[in-house]
ZAZAMAR-511476 format. One record per residue (C-alpha): residue in one letter; x, y, z. Coordinates in steps of 0.5 Angstrom, whole numbers, plus 500, padded with zeros to 3 digits. Each point is the difference from the previous one (the first is absolute). Last residue first. Layout:
BEGIN
aXYZ/...
This chain:
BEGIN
x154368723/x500495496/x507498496/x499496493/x505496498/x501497494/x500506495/x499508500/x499502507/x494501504/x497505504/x494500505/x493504501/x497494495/x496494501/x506495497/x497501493/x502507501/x507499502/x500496494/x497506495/x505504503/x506494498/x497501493/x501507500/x507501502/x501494495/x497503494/x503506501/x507498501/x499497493/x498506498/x506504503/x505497497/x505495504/x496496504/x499495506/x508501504/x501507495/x496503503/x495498505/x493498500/x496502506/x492500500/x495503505/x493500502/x497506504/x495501506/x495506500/x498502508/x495506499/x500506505/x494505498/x497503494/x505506501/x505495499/x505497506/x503493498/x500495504/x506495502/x500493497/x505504495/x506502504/x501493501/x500498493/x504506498/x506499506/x500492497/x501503493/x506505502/x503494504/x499495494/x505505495/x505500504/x500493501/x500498494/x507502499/x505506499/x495504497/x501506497/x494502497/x493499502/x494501496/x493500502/x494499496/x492500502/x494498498/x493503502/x499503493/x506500496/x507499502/x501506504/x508502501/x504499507/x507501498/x506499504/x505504501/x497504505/x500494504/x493497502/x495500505/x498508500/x497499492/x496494503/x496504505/x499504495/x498497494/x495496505/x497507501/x499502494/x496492498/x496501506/x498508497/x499498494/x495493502/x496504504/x499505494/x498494496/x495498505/x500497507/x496493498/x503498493/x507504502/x501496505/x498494497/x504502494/x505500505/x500493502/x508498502/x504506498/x506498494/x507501502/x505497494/x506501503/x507500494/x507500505/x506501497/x507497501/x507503500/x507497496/x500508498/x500500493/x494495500/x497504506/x501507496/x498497493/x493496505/x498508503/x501503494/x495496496/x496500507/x499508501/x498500492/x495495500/x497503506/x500508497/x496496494/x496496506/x498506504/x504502506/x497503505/x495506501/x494496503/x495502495/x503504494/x505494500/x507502498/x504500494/x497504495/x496505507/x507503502/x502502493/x494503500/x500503507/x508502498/x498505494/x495503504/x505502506/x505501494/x494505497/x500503507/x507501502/x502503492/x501508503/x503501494/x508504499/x502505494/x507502499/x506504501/x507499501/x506503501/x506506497/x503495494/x503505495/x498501494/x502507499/x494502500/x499497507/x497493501/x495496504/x500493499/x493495500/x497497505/x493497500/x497497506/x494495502/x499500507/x497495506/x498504507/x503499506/x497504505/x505503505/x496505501/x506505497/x499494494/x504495499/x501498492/x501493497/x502500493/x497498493/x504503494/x496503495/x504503495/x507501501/x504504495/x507500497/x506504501/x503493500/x505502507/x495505503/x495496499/x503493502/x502505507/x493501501/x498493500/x505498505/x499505505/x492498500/x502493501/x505502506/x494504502/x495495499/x504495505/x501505505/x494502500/x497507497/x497506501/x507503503/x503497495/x498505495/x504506504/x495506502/x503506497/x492503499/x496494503/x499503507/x499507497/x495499495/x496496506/x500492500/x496495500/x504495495/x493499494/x498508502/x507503498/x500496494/x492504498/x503506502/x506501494/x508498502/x506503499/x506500502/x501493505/x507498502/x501493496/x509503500/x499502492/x494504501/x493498501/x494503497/x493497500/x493499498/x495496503/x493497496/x494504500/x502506496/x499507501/x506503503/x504497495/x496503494/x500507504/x508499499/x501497494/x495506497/x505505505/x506496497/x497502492/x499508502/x508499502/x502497494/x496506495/x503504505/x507497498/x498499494/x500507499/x506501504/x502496495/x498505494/x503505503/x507497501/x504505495/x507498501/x507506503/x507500499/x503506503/x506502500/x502506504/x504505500/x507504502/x502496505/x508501502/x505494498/x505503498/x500499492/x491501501/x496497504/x491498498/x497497506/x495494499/x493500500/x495495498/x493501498/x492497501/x495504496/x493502501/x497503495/x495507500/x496502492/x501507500/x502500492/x508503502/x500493504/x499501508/x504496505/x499496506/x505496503/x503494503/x507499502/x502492499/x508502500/x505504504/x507502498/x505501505/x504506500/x497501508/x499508499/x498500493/x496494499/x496502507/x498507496/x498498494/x496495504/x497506504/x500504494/x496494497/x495500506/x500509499/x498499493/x495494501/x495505506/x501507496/x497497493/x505497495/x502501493/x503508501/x503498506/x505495496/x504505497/x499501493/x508502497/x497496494/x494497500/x497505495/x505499495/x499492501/x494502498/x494499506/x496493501/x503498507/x500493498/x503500493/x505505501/x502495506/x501495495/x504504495/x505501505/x502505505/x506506501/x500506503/x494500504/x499505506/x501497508/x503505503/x507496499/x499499493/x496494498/x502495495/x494495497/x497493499/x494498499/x499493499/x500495494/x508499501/x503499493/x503508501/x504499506/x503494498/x503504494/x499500493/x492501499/x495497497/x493505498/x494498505/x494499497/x499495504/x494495499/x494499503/x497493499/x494501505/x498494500/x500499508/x505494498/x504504496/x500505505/x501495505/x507497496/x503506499/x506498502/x506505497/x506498496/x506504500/x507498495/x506503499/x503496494/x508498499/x506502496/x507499502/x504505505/x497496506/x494502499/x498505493/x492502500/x495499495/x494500502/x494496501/x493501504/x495496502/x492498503/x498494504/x495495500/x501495505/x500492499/x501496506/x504494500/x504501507/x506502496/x496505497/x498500492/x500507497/x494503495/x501507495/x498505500/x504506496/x504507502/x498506495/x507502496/x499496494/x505501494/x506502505/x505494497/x499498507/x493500501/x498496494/x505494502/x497501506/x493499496/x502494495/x503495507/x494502504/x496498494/x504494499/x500498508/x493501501/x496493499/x507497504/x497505506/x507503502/x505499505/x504495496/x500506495/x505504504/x505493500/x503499507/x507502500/x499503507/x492499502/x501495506/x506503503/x495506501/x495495504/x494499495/x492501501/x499504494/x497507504/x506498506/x505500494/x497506497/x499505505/x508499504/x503502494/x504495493/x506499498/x503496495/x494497497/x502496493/x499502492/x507502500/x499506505/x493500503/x500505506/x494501505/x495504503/x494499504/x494505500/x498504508/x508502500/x504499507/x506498497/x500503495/x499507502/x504497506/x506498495/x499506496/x501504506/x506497502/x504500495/x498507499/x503501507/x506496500/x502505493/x498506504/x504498506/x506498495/x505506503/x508496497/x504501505/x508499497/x505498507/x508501498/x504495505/x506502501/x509499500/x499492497/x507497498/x500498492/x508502501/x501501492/x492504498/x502505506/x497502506/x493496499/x494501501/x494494502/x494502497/x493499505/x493502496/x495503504/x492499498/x497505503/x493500504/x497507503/x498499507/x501507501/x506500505/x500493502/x501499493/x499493496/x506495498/x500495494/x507497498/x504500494/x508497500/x506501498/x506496501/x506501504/x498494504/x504502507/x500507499/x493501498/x497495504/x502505506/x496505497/x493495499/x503499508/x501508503/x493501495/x496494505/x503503506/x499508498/x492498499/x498498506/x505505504/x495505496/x504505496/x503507500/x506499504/x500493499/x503501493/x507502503/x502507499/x506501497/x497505493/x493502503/x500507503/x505501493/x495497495/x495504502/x494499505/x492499498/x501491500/x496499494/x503508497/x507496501/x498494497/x497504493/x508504501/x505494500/x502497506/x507499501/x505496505/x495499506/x503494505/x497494500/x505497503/x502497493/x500506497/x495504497/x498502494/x494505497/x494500495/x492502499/x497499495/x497506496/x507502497/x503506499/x506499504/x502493498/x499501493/x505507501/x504496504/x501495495/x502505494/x505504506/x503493500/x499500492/x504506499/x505499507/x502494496/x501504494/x505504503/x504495503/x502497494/x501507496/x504502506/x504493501/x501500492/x503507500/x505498506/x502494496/x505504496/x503504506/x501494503/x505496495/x503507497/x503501508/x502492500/x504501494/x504505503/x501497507/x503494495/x504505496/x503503506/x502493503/x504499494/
């Protein structure tokens, strides 16, 4: 039995011996399948344990590090890379082991800069234990597609045109250019309907003509009017084409402003054709240059403006359409891009069309890379400004006109900047302070002014700048270097760049003392007798108006004197008119020193006078005053003529004890003059029983 048993297990084995070799040799067959794959592949490939120690690398990461795999196997991945970059592969490593799963990450070589994309894939001893013996690393080089990436969106970026997606009727993503033209945030524009954009009178023709393009029965782009968010009604011209984003349909879409043409009438029209790629939507001239600065690629916008063939333009170097002077500025820029990598923008030249005709044009340069990142070209993106250094003269020709107008005219003209530091300024401002040139060039607005005006000044730039609206003819007070004051009449309007940014203040300023002098005379001469210089009855009225509201308000009296000059006819009778003038100055002036200067002496008429006294406590305020007046009247009076002793009559009424308005006041003050009077004159009198001589 036990010979049998042993027998049957012999025939057992020698049945699955066949199976085992057939099973084993398709496994060699597709491990030699993998390994082939593995080795011929462009990516690069190779395990590690979890001590990040090489188990294999295939021949493209092998060529990266310029060993063999047997000068690599064992080694540690620090021996051929930065602490920095061993530390951040040790732990993308140790995720391996713990999580199992496998996962993408970013990573740019130290060595050459190119960038990959490496992948983490767990490796297991056997499908039963699961257990995690490697980790195997595929590098995916994406430098080339990082690139392109990234010069679309430059070129988009930095394009002159806005460009936008509209998918489902809605703008889904639109550049920098479009939203600053239209006045909308990014956020602002995204599923915001493309016609909203639109004049209402253009939508149907925009609707028709991009239907048009798009089914390529136009190929001219068309204009049409926009709305900003502010209001403002632009002309643009457009291009549509059929793209597909975000794996559905969509339209790539351009627009242009050509709002000065239109307004200039020059209508032009481009005649451009419709191109696939950003690249080709741009209105610029655009091209590829080799390293020695030779055309291998360019558009048809540079085509257009150098006037060859496009067979005449290819592998043309640039020296053959530039004088020595412009190839050897553009050779030094060439040569900057080429040494820094940066690109650099705004370079003006000088080029010459095949016709001879010299343009000037403004380019930017970025270098050109191949896989590995060597420099293998450059592009260049260049437009035409002659027509704007054209206005440009034409704009400095007119600043020279502004300028000599400045310098001509009678009234100041000047400049400030932001912080009231003068800039600017013609001959006749420097005449109205008194300074030179350089004493006035930087000197600060208040140092020609008080402190009250300044304050003032500071205010009224500040409302300038926050409206952006202009001041015209504003009075302020300067102080000349003399220290004269002198009266002005000032304009203030904002200064901004051609961004629109607020960069100070100019304006025109009038010399106005002597016309407010004039002003003031006049104003002076309405209410203020011609003869005496005191108070006339309007100017009367009006003191005793306010006076009485204040009293009322105040629980205070007024005091009404009526002063008449005993026998000035006779005087005026026998010493003259002229006499008479002189007498009645004199008495208005020793009157004018008596009194408060807030009382009001006015001349009534003739040789009759008024006084106001405001104020008052009681009577006897106002009987102080009068006492004084007809003690200082029996005193002479000095005139050319000689000394003359004139008495005077007065009559007292008070408000409100005899009166509460001024007519009744009046006729009280006066018949109590008329009393003093009858009672042989030089006394006062007060309205009603009791009469105080004097």
């Amino acid at each position: 039995m036990i010979k049998k048993k042993v027998k049957k297990q012999s025939l057992s084995m020698s049945e699955k011996e066949p199976r085992q070799q057939i099973k084993k040799s398709a496994h060699e067959k597709t491990a030699d399948l993998y390994q082939s794959l593995v080795e011929a592949t462009t990516d690069s490939i190779y395990m590690v344990d979890a001590s990040c120690r090489y188990i294999y690398a295939n021949p493209r990461y092998c060529s990266r590090l310029s060993l063999p795999l047997k000068d690599i196997a064992g080694r540690h991945y620090g021996d051929f890379h930065s602490p920095e970059t061993t530390q951040a592969f040790a732990a993308d490593v140790e995720k391996v082991f713990q999580k199992g799963l496998p996962f993408p990450r970013e990573y740019q070589s130290k060595r050459d800069e190119n960038e990959f994309l490496r992948t983490f894939y767990p490796v297991r001893h056997n499908a039963d234990t699961g257990k995690i013996t490697a980790a195997a690393v595929i590098a995916k080089d994406i430098t080339e597609l990082k690139r392109a990436k990234q010069l679309y969106t430059t070129l988009a970026e930095n394009s002159p045109i806005g460009i936008f997606i509209v998918q489902d009727g809605n703008i889904q993503w639109s550049n920098s250019k479009l939203q600053n033209s239209m006045g909308y945030k990014f956020d602002e524009l995204i599923n915001m309907p493309y016609p909203h954009l639109v004049h209402p009178d253009d939508r149907e023709m925009l609707k028709s003509n991009s239907i048009a393009m798009l089914r390529g029965e136009i190929s001219l782009p068309f204009e049409y009017r926009v709305v900003t968010k502010a209001g403002e009604i632009l002309w643009y011209v457009g291009t549509v084409t059929s793209i597909t984003y975000n794996g559905k349909r969509a339209i790539l879409g351009s627009q242009m402003d050509i709002t000065p043409q239109k307004q200039a009438e020059m209508n032009l029209r481009q005649s451009e054709e419709r191109y696939r790629t950003i690249i080709e939507t741009i209105p610029d001239s655009y091209s590829e240059q080799d390293l020695k600065g030779t055309n291998i690629f360019f558009n048809d916008a540079h085509v257009e403006s150098m006037g060859y063939s496009p067979e005449e333009l290819h592998n043309l170097n640039y020296r053959k359409y530039m004088d020595k002077e412009n190839a050897e500025h553009t050779f030094r820029a060439y040569n900057t891009v080429f040494k820094t990598g940066k690109s650099i923008k705004n370079v003006e030249v000088e080029w010459i069309r095949k016709d001879g005709e010299k343009r000037v044009s403004e380019m930017s340069v970025s270098l050109i890379r191949d896989t590995e990142g060597k420099p293998v070209g450059f592009h260049r993106v260049a437009r035409d400004i002659t027509e704007r250094r054209k206005k440009e003269d034409a704009l400095r020709q007119s600043e020279e006109r502004y300028r000599t107008i400045i310098d001509t005219i009678a009234d100041a003209y000047y400049e400030v900047d932001l912080a009231g530091n003068t800039t600017v300024f013609n001959d006749a401002y420097l005449k109205l302070y008194e300074y030179s040139a350089e004493e006035m060039l930087g000197k600060n607005y208040r140092s020609y002014v008080d402190k009250e005006k300044a304050e003032m000044a500071k205010w009224m730039f500040h409302q300038v700048f926050k409206t952006g609206k202009s001041t015209k003819k504003m009075e302020w007070e300067i102080i000349t270097k003399s220290g004269k004051k002198k009266q002005v009449e000032l304009s203030v309007s904002l200064i901004r760049d051609a961004k629109g940014k607020p960069l100070g203040f100019r304006g025109i300023i009038s010399d106005i003392t002597l016309r407010r002098k004039a002003e003031e005379t006049i104003r002076h001469q309405a209410f203020h007798d011609s003869l005496t210089g005191l108070a006339n009855r309007i100017l009367f009225y009006d003191r005793m108006h306010m006076a009485f509201s204040l009293a009322k308000r105040n629980q205070k009296m007024v005091a009404l004197i009526i002063l008449d000059l005993d026998h000035f006819k006779e005087i005026n009778d026998t010493q003259g008119h002229m006499a008479g003038d002189d007498l009645l100055k004199a008495v208005s002036e020793r009157l004018y020193k008596m009194v408060r200067a807030s009382d009001t002496i006015a001349r009534y008429g003739g040789d009759e006078f008024t006084l106001i006294m405001p104020h008052l406590s009681s009577e006897k305020d106002a009987e102080v005053i009068v006492r004084k007046i007809i003690i200082a009247f029996n005193k002479p009076f000095r005139l050319d003529i000689g000394e003359i002793t004139v008495t005077a009559s007065i009559g007292v009424a008070m408000y409100p004890l005899h009166g509460q308005d001024i007519d009744t006041l009046m006729s009280k003050a006066d018949n109590a003059m008329y009393r003093a009077k009858a009672m042989g004159r030089n006394r006062y009198c007060w309205y009603g029983d009791g009469e105080i001589d004097s």
